[in-house]
DOMI-43271 format. One record per residue (C-alpha): x, y negated, z. Coordinates in steps of 0.05 Angstrom, whole numbers, plus 5000, padded with zeros to 4 digits. Layout:
% DOMI-43271
[[X; Y; Z]]
...
***
This chain:
% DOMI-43271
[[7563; 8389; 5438]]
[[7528; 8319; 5440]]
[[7531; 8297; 5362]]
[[7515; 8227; 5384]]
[[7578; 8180; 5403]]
[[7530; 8125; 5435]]
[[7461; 8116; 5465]]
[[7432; 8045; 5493]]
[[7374; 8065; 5534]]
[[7316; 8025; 5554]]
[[7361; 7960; 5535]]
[[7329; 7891; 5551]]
[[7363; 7820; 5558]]
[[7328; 7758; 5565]]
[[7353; 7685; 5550]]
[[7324; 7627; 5598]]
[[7261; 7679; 5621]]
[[7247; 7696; 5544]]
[[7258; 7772; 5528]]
[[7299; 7767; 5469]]
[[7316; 7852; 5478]]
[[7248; 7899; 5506]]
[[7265; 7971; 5525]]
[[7311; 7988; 5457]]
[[7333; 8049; 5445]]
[[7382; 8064; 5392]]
[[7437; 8123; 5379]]
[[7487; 8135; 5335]]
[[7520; 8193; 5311]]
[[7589; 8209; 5316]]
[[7625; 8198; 5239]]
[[7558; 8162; 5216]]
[[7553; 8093; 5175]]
[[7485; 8071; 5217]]
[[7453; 8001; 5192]]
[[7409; 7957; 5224]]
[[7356; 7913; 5197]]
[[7306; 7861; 5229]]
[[7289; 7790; 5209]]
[[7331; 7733; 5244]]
[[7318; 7735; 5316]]
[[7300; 7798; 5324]]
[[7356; 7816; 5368]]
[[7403; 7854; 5325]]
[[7460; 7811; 5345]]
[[7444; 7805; 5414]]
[[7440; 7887; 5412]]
[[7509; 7897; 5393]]
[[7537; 7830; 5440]]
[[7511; 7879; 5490]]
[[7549; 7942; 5469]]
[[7614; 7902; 5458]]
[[7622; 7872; 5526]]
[[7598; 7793; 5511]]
[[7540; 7805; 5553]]
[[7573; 7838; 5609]]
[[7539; 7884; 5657]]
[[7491; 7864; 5696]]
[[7469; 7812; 5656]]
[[7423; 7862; 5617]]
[[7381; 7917; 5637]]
[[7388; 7988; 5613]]
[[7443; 8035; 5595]]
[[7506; 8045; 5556]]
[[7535; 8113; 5531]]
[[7591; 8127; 5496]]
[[7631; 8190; 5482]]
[[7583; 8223; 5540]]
[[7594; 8164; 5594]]
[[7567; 8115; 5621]]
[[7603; 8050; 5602]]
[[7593; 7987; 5649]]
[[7638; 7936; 5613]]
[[7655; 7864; 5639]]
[[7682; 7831; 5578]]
[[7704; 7854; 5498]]
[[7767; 7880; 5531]]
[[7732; 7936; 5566]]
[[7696; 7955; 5505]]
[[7758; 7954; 5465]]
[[7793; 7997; 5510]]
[[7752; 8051; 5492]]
[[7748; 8051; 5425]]
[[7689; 8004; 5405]]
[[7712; 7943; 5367]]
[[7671; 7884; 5335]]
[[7677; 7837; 5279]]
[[7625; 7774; 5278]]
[[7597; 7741; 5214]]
[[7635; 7684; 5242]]
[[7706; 7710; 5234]]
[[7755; 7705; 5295]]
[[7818; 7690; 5258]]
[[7873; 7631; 5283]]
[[7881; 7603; 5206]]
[[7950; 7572; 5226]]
[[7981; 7638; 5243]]
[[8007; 7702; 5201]]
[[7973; 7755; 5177]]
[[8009; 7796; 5224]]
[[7998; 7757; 5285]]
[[7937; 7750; 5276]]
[[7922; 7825; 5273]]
[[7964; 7836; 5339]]
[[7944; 7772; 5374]]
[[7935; 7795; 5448]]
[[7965; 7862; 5439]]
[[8041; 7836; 5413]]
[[8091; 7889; 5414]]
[[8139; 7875; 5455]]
[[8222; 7895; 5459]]
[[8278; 7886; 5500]]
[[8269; 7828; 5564]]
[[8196; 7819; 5536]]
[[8202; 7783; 5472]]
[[8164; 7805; 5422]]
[[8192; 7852; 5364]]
[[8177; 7818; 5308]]
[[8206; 7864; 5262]]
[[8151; 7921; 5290]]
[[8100; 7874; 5295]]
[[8101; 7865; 5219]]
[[8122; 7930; 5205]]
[[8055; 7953; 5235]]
[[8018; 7896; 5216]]
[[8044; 7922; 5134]]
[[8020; 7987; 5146]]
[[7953; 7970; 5173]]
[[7948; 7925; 5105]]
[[7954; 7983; 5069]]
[[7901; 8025; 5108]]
[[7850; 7974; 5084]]
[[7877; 7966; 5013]]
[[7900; 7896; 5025]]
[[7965; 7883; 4986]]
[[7995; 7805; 5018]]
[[8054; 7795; 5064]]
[[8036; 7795; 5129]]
[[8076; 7737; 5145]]
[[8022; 7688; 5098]]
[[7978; 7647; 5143]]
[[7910; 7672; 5145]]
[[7884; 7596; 5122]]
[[7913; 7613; 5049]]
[[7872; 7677; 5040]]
[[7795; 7680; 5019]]
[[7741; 7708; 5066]]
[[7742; 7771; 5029]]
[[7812; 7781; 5052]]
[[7802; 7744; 5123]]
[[7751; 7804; 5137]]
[[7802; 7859; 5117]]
[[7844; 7825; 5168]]
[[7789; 7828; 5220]]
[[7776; 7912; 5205]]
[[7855; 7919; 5207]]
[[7855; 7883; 5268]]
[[7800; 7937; 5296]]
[[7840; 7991; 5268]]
[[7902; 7971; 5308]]
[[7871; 7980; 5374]]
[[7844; 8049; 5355]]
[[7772; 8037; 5344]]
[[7729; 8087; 5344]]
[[7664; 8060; 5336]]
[[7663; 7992; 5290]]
[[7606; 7941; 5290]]
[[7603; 7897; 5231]]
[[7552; 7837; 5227]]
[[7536; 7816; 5161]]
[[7604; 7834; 5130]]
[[7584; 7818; 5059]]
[[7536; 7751; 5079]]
[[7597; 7707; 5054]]
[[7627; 7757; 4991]]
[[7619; 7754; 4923]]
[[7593; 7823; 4887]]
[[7669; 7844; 4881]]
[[7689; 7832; 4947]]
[[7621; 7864; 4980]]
[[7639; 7932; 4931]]
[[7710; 7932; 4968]]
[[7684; 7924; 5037]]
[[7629; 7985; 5014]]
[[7678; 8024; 4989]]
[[7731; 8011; 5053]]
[[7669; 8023; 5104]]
[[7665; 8099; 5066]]
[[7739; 8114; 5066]]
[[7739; 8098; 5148]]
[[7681; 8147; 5151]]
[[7728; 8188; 5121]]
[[7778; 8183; 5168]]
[[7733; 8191; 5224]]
[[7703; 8121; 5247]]
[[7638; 8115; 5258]]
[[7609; 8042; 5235]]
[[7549; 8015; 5247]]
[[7531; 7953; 5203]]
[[7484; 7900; 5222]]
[[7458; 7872; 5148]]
[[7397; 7836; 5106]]
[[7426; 7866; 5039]]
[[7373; 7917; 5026]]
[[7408; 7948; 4973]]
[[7465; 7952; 4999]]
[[7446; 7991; 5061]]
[[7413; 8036; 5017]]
[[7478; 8050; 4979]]
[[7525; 8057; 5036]]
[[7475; 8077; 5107]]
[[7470; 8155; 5137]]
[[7407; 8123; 5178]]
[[7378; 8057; 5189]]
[[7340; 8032; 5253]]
[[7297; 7979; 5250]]
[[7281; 7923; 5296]]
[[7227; 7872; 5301]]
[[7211; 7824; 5368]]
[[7269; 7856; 5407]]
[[7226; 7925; 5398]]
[[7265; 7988; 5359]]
[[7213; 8002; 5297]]
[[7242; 8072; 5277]]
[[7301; 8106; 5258]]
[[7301; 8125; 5177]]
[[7339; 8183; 5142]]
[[7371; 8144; 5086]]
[[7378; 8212; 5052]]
[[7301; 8228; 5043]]
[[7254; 8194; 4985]]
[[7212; 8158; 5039]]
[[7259; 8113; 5066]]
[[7258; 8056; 5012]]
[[7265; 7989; 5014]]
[[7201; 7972; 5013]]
[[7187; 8020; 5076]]
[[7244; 7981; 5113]]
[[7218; 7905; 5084]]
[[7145; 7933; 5123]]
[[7187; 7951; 5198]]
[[7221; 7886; 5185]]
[[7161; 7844; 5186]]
[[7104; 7879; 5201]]
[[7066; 7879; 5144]]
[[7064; 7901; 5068]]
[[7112; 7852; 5019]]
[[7080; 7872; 4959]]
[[7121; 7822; 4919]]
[[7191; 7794; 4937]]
[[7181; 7722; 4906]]
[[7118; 7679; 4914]]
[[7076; 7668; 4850]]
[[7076; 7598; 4821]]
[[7045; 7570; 4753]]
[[7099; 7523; 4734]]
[[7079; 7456; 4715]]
[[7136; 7416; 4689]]
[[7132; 7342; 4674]]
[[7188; 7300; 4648]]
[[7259; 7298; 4657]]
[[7286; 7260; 4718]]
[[7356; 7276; 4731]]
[[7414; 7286; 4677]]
[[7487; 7294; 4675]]
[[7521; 7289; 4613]]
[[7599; 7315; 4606]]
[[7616; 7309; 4674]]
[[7678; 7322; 4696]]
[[7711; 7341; 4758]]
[[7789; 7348; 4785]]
[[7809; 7387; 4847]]
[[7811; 7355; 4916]]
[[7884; 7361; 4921]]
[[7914; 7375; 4853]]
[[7894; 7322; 4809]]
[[7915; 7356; 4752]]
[[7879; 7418; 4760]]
[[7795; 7410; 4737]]
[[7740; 7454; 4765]]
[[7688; 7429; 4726]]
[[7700; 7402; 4660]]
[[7648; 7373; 4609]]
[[7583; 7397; 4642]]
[[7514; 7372; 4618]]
[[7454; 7394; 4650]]
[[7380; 7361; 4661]]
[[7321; 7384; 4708]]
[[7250; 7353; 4700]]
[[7194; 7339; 4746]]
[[7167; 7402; 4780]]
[[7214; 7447; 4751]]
[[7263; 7502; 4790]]
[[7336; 7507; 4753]]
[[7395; 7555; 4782]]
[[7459; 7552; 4767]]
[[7491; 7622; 4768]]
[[7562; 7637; 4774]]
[[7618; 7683; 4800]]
[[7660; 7656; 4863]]
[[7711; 7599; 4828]]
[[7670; 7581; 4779]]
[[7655; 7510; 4804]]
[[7591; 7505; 4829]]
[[7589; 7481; 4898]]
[[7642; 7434; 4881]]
[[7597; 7410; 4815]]
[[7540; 7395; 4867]]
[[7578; 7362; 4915]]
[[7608; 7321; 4865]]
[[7545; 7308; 4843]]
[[7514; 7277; 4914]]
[[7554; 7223; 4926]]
[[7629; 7252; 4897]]
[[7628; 7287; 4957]]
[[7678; 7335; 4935]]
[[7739; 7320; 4880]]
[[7770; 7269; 4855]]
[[7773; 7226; 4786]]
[[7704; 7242; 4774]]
[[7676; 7219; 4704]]
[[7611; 7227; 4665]]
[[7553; 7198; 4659]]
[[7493; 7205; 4712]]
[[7418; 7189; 4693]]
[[7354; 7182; 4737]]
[[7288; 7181; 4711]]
[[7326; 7157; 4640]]
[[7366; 7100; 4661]]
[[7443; 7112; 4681]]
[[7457; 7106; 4759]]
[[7520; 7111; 4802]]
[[7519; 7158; 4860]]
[[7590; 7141; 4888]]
[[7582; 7147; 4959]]
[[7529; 7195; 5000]]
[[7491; 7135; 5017]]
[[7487; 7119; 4950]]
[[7463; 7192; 4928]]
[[7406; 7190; 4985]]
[[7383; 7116; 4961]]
[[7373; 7147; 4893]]
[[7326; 7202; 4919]]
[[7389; 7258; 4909]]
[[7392; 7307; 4971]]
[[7445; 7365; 4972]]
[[7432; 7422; 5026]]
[[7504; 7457; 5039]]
[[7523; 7525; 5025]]
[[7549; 7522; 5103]]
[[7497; 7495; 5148]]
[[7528; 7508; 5210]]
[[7593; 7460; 5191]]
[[7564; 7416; 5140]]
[[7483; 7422; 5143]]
[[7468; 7413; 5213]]
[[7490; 7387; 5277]]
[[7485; 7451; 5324]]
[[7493; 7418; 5392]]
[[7434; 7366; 5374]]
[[7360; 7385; 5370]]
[[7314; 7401; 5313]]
[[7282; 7329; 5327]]
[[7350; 7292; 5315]]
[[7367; 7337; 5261]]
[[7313; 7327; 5218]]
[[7310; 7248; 5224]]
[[7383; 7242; 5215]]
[[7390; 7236; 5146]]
[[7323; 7190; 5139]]
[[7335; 7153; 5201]]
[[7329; 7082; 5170]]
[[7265; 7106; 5155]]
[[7245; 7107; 5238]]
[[7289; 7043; 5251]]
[[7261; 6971; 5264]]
[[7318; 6917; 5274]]
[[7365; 6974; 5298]]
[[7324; 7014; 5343]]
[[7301; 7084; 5332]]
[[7230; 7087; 5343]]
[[7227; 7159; 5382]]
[[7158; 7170; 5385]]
[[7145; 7168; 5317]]
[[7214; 7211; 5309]]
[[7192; 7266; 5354]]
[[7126; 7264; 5316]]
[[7160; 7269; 5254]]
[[7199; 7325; 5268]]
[[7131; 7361; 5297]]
[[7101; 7357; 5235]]
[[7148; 7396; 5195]]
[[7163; 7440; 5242]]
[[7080; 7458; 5233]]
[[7094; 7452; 5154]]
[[7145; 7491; 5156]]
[[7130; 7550; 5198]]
[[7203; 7527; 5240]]
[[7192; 7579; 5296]]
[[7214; 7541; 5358]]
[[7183; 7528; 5426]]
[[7197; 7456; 5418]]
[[7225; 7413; 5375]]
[[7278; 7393; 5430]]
[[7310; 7452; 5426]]
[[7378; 7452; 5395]]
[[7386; 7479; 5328]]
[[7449; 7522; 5348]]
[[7399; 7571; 5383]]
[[7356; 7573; 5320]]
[[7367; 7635; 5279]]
[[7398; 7630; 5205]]
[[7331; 7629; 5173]]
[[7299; 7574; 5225]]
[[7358; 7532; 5218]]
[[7353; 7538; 5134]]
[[7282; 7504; 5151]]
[[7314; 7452; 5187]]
[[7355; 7431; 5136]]
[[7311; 7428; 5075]]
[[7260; 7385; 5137]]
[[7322; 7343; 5139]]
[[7327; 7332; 5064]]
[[7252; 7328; 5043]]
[[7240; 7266; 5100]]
[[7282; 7225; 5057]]
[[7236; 7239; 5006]]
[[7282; 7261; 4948]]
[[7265; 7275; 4877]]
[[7325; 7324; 4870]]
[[7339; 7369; 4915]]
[[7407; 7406; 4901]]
[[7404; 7475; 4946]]
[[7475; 7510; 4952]]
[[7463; 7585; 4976]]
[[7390; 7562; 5016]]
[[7382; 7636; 5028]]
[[7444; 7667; 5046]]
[[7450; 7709; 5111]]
[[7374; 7710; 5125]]
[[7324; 7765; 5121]]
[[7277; 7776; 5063]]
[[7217; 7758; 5103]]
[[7252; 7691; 5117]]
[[7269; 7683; 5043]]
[[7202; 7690; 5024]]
[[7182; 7629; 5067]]
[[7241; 7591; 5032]]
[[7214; 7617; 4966]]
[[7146; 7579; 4986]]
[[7181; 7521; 5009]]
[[7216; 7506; 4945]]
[[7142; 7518; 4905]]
[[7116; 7474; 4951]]
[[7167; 7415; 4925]]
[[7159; 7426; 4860]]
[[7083; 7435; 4865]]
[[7104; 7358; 4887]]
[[7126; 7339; 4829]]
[[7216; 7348; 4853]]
[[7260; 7375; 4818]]
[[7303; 7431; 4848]]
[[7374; 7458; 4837]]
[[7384; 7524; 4862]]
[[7452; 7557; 4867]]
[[7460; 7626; 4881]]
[[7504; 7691; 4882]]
[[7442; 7731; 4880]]
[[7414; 7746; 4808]]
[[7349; 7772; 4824]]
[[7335; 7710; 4873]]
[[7350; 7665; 4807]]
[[7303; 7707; 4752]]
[[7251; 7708; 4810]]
[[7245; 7633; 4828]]
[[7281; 7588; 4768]]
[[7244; 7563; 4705]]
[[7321; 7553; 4667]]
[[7379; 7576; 4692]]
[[7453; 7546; 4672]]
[[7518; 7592; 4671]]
[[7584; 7566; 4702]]
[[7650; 7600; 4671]]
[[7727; 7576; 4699]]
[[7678; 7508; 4709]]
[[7653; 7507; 4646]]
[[7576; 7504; 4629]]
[[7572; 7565; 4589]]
[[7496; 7575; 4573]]
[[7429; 7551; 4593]]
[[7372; 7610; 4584]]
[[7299; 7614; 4598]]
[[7296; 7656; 4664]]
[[7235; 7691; 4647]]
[[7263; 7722; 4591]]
[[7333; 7735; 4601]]
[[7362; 7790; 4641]]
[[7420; 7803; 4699]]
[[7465; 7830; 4646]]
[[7450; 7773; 4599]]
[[7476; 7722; 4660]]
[[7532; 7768; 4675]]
[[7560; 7767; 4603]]
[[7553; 7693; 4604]]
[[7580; 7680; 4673]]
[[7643; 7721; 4654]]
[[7667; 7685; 4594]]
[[7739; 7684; 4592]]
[[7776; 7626; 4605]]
[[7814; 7597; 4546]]
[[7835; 7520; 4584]]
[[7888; 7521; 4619]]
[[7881; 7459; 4660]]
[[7807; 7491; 4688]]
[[7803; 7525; 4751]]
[[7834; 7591; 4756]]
***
């Protein structure tokens, strides 16, 4: 008997007459967890699109086989219909509707004259909860739950139509460490049961916790196929197929060289958006100096996106209050314009909502927040914007045919370039980065890495948050702990350890009026 519940043979799919897919072939094994790795564009994504029915027949080359046939599907439907279901890193969840009708959107149960059986419909929709250890009523909206719990929702929803083969693309990219460990530890139990998943993901050590075999692609090529359960397939083996080459060293080297202090905050305090009595960040003092790297480490809640944003321009909260210092004199940074005027930039923990404008092109999207900067009397002088925008995409490495191109069909890691082009036109001193590496591969970190040495080689100052420890101790000079929006420490990140940041970052909270 074949052991293998698909093969895609000789697959190739082009976008616009560039071959984005050449000739893969991949298989997976019936009851397997298979991962797959390659750097942004390499045509993961577009690989499984193909499987799933988005890219419908005939508008790739090659074959599909599943469960010993050949499969020509038109649309997701077909796909679904045998067994194969799909869950995107962008999660495709109505937030106005129920738990339960969101899990049986399409597929309703339906009673007597046609009208739908509610009472089933939740009665399934309650057991399916409990097959992914999800305890909520499935009549909540799905707009009140986190994304941990919106991408339960999305694997119940799979389970419902009887998947047998689920695809999951970069189910962790927006989970805290908690969340990602429940996911892990749901993806084994469904291996249990008999479902064979096959998870698209940058998280090296992840895939090297939870993956039966890992295929690797690079330029819309397959790489190899590695055993996870032998000594040779390490990270460092997979890093190599990834990119090509040897990364000896994860983060780039840099000799700090750290002049004075230029931005301060001293007992800052910030209520919620919508509950004025409620405060996320309460008394926080921090400082970065010229040329210096600081991160701000933290568990999900703690405050720290909504301390940046609060930061650049009160962006986010409301009755702000503290005390805000450039360069040692006090300044007021009430409005974004404000923030940008006094050389502040803040690059979003979301670029594709709040970073970037996806149906404009890189060339628009770089100026945009410096675009006084190209204006005489009203006008936007093009030339010199296109110009602009052709120099850092050179400085930047922003692999693109042409500036014109749109930044939606960038991929994560090209479009993270964008933005910090975006913020480092206007010149900034401080640069606040929220997340600048999440949901790209480690060869496109590293580039970020050398783009963030590069500013403080400058002379900037840069704020870096991040969920990722090691990314912190590897690029930040000092790093500052956030607790229930408290400050909670401030260590030397060259001597301090994960643990150390951990105990710190998980300081219970004795305020009741801080963020729970």
């Amino acid at each position: 008997m074949n052991t293998n519940i698909l093969e895609m043979r000789n697959i190739s799919k082009s976008f616009s007459g560039v071959k984005v897919l050449r000739e893969v072939n991949f298989t997976v094994e019936r009851g397997e967890i298979h991962a797959i790795c390659g750097e942004n564009g390499a045509g993961k994504s577009t690989l499984m699109k193909v499987l799933s029915g988005v890219y419908p027949h005939g508008d790739y080359e090659g074959d599909i086989i599943f469960e010993d046939e050949a499969m020509q599907f038109a649309n997701i439907k077909d796909s679904e219909s045998v067994g194969i279901g799909i869950i995107h890193q962008e999660l495709a969840l109505v937030p106005y509707l129920s738990i339960a009708e969101n899990i049986f959107l399409g597929t309703e149960v339906a009673g007597r004259f046609g009208i739908i059986d509610w009472q089933k419909v939740n009665t399934e929709a309650t057991k399916l909860l409990a097959r992914v250890g999800l305890d909520e009523n499935v009549t909540t909206p799905v707009s009140q739950l986190g994304v941990g719990k919106q991408q339960l929702i999305e694997i119940a929803k799979a389970l419902s139509r009887q998947v047998k083969l689920l695809i999951l693309d970069e189910p962790t990219a927006a989970l805290n460490d908690n969340d990602s460990e429940n996911l892990l530890s749901l993806m084994r139990h469904l291996k249990g049961q008999g479902v064979t998943l096959i998870m698209i993901s940058h998280k090296l050590n992840e895939i090297a916790a939870i993956a039966d075999r890992t295929t690797i692609i690079r330029d819309g090529k397959t790489i190899e196929t590695l055993d996870m359960s032998l000594p040779t397939s390490t990270q460092e083996r997979i890093i190599k197929g990834m990119v090509g080459r040897e990364l000896d060293q994860r983060f780039p080297e840099r000799i700090p060289q750290i002049g004075d202090e230029v931005f301060r905050i001293e007992h800052w305090n910030v209520h919620h958006a919508s509950q004025s009595d409620r405060l996320v960040v309460k008394d926080a003092s921090l400082n970065v100096r010229h040329g210096e790297v600081v991160g701000i480490a933290g568990l999900m809640g703690a405050g720290r996106t909504e301390l940046a944003m609060s930061l650049f321009g009160h962006s986010y909260g409301r009755g702000i209050s503290g005390k805000m210092f450039k360069d040692g004199v006090e300044i007021h940074a009430r409005t974004v314009k404000e923030a940008i005027k006094h050389g502040i930039a803040y690059a979003t923990e979301d670029r594709k909502v709040y970073g970037l404008n996806l149906i404009g092109d890189i060339r628009n999207n770089i100026s945009l927040a410096g675009i006084n900067k190209l204006a005489v009397q009203g006008w936007v002088n093009g030339n010199e914007e296109l110009k602009v925008a052709t120099e850092y995409r050179t400085n930047l490495n922003i692999k693109t045919p042409s500036v014109l191109q749109l930044a939606g069909q960038l991929s994560g890691g090209n479009q993270q370039k964008v933005v910090l082009a975006k913020w480092l036109y206007t010149d900034a001193d401080v640069l606040i980065l929220d997340e600048p590496t999440r949901g790209i591969d480690v060869g496109a970190k590293f580039e970020i890495y050398t783009i963030i040495n590069a500013m403080v080689a400058q002379g900037k100052a840069v704020v870096v948050i991040s969920s990722e420890l090691p990314e912190l101790l590897g690029i930040s000079d000092r790093i500052y702990t956030l607790a229930y929006g408290r400050i909670t420490g401030e260590v030397d990140a060259h001597t301090t350890t994960q643990e150390s940041l951990m105990a710190l970052m998980t300081q219970e909270n004795t305020d009741k009026d801080l963020i729970k």
